[in-house]
KELUMTOR-888149 format. One line per 8 residues: number of its first residue (from 0); their letters; for each residue y, z, x of C-alpha. Coordinates in steps of 0.2 Angstrom, whole numbers. Example, Ala and Ser with C-alpha at 12.3 -4.5 7.8 and 13.67 -1.06 7.14 Angstrom:
2
0	AS	-22,39,62  -5,36,68
END
This chain:
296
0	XXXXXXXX	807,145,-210  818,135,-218  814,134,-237  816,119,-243  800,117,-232  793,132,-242  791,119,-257  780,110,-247
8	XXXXXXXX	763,122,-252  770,125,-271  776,107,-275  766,90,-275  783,82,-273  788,90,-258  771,84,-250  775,67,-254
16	XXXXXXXX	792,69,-247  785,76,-233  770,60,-228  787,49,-232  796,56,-217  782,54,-207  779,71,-202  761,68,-208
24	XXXXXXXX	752,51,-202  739,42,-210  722,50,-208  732,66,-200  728,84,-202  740,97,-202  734,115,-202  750,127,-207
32	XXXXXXXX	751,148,-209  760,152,-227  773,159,-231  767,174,-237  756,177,-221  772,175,-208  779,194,-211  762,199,-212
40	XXXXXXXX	763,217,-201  746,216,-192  753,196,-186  769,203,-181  759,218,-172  749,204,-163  761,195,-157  771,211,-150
48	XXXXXXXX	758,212,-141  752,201,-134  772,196,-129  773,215,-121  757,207,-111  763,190,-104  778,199,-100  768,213,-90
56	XXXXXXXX	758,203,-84  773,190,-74  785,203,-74  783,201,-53  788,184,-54  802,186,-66  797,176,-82  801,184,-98
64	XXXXXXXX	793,178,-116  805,181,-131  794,169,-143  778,162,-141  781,146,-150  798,141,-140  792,148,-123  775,142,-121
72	XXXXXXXX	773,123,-126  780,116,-109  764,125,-99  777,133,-88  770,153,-93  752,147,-97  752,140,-80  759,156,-69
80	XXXXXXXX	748,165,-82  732,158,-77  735,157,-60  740,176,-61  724,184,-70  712,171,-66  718,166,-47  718,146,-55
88	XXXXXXXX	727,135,-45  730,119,-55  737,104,-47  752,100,-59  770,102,-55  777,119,-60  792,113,-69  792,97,-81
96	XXXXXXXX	805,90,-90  799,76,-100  788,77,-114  776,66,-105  776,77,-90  772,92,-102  758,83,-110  751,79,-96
104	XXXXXXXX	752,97,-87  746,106,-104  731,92,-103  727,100,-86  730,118,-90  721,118,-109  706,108,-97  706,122,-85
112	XXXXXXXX	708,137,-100  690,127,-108  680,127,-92  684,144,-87  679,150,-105  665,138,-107  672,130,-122  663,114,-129
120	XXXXXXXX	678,104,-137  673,108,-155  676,128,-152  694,122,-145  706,131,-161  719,122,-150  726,104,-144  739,98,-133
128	XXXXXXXX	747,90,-146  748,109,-157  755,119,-142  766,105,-139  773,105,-156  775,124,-156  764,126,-167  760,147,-167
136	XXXXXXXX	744,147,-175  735,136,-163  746,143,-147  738,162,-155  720,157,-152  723,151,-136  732,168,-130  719,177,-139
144	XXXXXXXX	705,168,-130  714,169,-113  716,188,-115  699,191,-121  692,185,-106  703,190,-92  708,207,-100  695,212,-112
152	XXXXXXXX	702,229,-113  717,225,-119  718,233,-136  722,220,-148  723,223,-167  708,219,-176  706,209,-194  723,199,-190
160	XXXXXXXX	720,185,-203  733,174,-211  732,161,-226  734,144,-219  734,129,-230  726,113,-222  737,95,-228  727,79,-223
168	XXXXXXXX	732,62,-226  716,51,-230  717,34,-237  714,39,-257  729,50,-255  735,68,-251  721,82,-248  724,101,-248
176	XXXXXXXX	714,117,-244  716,133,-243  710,143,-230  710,164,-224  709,160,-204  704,177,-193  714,175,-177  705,193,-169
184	XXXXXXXX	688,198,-174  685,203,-190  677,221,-189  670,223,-204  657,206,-198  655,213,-182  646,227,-189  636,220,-202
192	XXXXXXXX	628,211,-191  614,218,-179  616,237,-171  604,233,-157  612,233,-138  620,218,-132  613,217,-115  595,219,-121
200	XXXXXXXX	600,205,-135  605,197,-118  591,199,-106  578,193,-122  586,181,-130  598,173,-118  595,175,-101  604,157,-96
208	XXXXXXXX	617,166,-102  616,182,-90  625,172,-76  639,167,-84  642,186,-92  640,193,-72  654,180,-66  665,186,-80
216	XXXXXXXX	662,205,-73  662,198,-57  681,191,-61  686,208,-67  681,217,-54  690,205,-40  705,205,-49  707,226,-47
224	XXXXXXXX	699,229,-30  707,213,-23  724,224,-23  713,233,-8  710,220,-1  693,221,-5  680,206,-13  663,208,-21
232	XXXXXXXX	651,192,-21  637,201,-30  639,213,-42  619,219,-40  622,224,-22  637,227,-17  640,242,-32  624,248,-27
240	XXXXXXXX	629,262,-16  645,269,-27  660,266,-17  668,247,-26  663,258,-42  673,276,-35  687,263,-32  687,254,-46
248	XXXXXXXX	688,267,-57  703,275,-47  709,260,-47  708,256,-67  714,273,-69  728,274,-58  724,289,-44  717,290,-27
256	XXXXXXXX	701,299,-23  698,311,-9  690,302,3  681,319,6  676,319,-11  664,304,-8  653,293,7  664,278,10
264	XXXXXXXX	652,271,21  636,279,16  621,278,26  607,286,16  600,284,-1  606,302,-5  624,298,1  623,284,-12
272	XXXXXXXX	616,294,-26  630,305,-24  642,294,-25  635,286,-41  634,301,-48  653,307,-44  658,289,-52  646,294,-68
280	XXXXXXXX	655,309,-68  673,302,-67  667,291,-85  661,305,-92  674,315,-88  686,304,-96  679,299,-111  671,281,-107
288	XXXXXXXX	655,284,-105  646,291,-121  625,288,-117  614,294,-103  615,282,-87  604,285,-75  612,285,-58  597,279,-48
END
């Protein structure tokens, strides 16, 4: 960062400098991480991450990220990204070269990134006009959101929180706020709040919202057992008899099952049972499954 832009949060002079150039419009609101936030480790940790993941991710199509700021405002990654974990196809052109042909492709995609997470425009920690700018606190929200809900097991460092200061130009003059912004959940919230089981919470509380949790698990599970060429349409009855489970496990976990081990096509409720059971098995085996599920 360069540092005679570091004045800018220190010096009132500097701010005024800055709305004279313009960079700041009447009634415009900047939001900007400080200085001291930017070598935080846990922000650097983050953005690793979730770098190593893009790249992972597109590695088959040959996209490599180096920065998030510079590499994603044209909606060229967050396009093959979408279209990658959530099998989106957008209608905008892959490549575009003009600023007028970005804004209008990240328009579409950050639409598309909203409707898929169910997003009402006031929960939006993002705009077109941020990612365009490259701005990295708005373009870490959006990548956080995206991995959250296509790849909720990706293990992203908690409590990442940086000071931003917030600069709006209003008609009496300059306004400033300082601001401690969480960019990944903040643990130490989490679990203050309520112990009690979250699908019970669901089911009595918010069942207009059970539909749309079963898409997001029906999402998951396509998107593993799809490379067998396999597709659920209904999560109730189609794990029912243990197999998708058996080979969704193998496939999450990266080995193949004895097909002696198990009733790929079961034909009794004990042939079932069994094979719920091996999958029950398999969790507890490894470590993931840490209560009492009963297998019928």
């Amino acid at each position: 960062m360069d540092p005679d832009f570091l004045n800018v949060f220190t010096q009132p002079a500097a701010l005024n400098q800055l709305l004279a150039e313009n960079v700041i419009a009447q009634g415009e609101k900047k939001r900007l991480i400080k200085p001291t936030s930017s070598n935080n480790p846990k922000l650097e940790e983050l953005k690793l991450l979730l770098i190593d993941w893009i790249n992972t991710t597109l590695k088959e199509e040959h996209i490599v990220v180096k920065s998030l700021e510079e590499d994603l405002y044209d909606g060229l990654v967050l396009h093959h990204l979408l279209e990658n974990l959530g099998s989106l196809k957008l209608d905008v052109d892959k490549i575009a070269l003009t600023e007028k042909k970005q804004r209008q492709k990240l328009t579409v995609i950050l639409e598309a990134v909203a409707k898929c997470l169910q997003l009402e425009e006031s929960q939006l920690k993002w705009s077109v006009e941020s990612i365009l700018t490259k701005d990295l606190l708005s373009t870490l929200h959006l990548l956080v959101a995206i991995a959250k809900h296509f790849e909720p097991e990706l293990a992203m460092p908690p409590n990442v929180q940086v000071e931003t200061i917030i600069i709006e130009n209003t008609s009496r003059g300059l306004k400033t706020a300082n601001v401690v912004e969480y960019i990944t959940e903040n643990k130490e919230n989490l679990e203050a709040q309520s112990k009690d089981d979250a699908f019970d919470e669901l089911f009595s509380r918010a069942p207009d919202k059970l539909d749309a949790v079963k898409k997001v698990f029906l999402q998951f599970v396509n998107r593993h057992v799809g490379k067998l060429g396999l597709k659920v349409n209904d999560i109730e009855s189609q794990l029912a008899d243990g197999v998708i489970l058996l080979l969704l496990i193998g496939q999450l976990e990266g080995y193949f099952l004895n097909l002696r081990d198990f009733f790929l096509t079961p034909a009794s409720t004990t042939e079932m049972l069994h094979n719920v059971n091996l999958a029950l098995d398999l969790l507890t085996d490894g470590g993931l499954l840490n209560y009492s599920v009963n297998s019928e």
